[in-house]
N, C-alpha and C positions, 0 to 999 in steps of 0.2 A: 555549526552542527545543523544536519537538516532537519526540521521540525515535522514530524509525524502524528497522523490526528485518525481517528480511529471512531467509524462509525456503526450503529449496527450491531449484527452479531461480531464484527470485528472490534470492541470494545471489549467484548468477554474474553479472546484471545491474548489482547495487549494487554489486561492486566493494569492501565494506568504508567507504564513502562518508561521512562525514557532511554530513546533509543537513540545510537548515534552512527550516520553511516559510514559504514567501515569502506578502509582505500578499496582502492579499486573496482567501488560498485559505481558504475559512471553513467545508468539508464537504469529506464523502468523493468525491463527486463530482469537486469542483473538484482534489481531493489526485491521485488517480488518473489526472485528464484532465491532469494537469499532471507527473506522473511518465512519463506516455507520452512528454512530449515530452522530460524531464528526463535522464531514464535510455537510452543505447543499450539495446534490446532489451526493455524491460519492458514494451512494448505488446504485443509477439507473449504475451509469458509470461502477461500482465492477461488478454488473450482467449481463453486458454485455456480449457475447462470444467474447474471445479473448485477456480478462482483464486480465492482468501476477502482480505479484507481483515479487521481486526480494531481495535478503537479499545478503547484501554484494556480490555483480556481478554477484549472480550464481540463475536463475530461480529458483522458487518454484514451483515443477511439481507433488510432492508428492500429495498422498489424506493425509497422515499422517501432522501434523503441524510443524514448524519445529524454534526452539528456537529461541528468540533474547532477546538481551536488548542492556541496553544505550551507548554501542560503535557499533553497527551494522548501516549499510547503507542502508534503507528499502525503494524501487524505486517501481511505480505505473505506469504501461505503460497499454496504451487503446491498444486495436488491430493494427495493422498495416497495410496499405493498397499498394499496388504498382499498378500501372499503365501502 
């Protein structure tokens, strides 16, 4: 099962949730287009500017999607602000 981690405003969404990704979600794309509908509220949060996804520690910056499945660590961080 892929382990999902929730930062941010994206912690109020997930609820504490375990989630487990369902067949045939095979990239970030499909992950994301499928937690919009998954999760109340995580669409508004995803369209945010500044909303990162991350696969096993390493940013997703591509336009291109980029593979996972059920051993990857898929992290949801809101924008980040400093003071």
């Amino acid at each position: 099962m892929a382990h999902f981690i929730f930062f941010g405003r994206f912690t109020d969404v997930s609820a504490g949730k375990a989630i487990a990704l369902p067949e045939g979600v095979t990239n970030t794309q499909e992950v994301a287009d499928w937690l919009c509908i998954a999760l109340d509220g995580f669409k508004s949060e995803w369209q945010r500017p500044g909303a990162r996804m991350a696969v096993n520690k390493e940013l997703v910056i591509e336009s291109a999607p980029v593979s996972v499945d059920d051993d990857d660590e898929i992290a949801f961080m809101s924008a980040l602000s400093g003071g």
